[in-house]
C-alpha positions, 0 to 999 in steps of 0.5 A, a space after each residue: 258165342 263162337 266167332 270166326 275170323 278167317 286168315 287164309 284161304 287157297 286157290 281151291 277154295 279151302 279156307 282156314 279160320 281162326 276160331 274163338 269161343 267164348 264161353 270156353 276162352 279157347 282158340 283152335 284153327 277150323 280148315 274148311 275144304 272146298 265144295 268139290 272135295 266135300 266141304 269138311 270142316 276140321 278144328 285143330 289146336 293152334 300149337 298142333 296146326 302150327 307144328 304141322 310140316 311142311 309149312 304153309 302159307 296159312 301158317 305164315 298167315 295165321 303168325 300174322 294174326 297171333 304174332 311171330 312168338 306164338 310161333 317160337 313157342 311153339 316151334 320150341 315144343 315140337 323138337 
């Protein structure tokens, strides 16, 4: 079973979730765009998402959920 928990969303209309699978045991970051720019669903690594410059506020959002040392971990492994 896959399940979506969703964490950010911008001014647009894009939205970001968290998304976990069970039968996997594996977490990515889905990015749905908003309507007007086609609604494309994009999934991404949570360590690559968390690399990606500049920072966002979906970042900041998605620390919030995972907490503050998913993010040094990651941080540590871009550089």
């Amino acid at each position: 079973m896959v399940n979506t928990k969703e964490f950010a969303a911008s001014s647009n209309g894009d939205r970001w979730f968290l998304e976990s699978d069970d039968a996997t045991n594996s977490l990515v970051v889905l990015h749905r765009a908003n309507i007007s720019s086609g609604g494309h669903e994009t999934r991404t690594a949570i360590e690559t998402f968390l690399n990606i410059r500049p920072f966002g506020p979906e970042r900041e959002a998605l620390l919030a959920i995972l907490g503050p040392d998913h993010g040094n971990q990651a941080e540590s492994k871009a550089w």
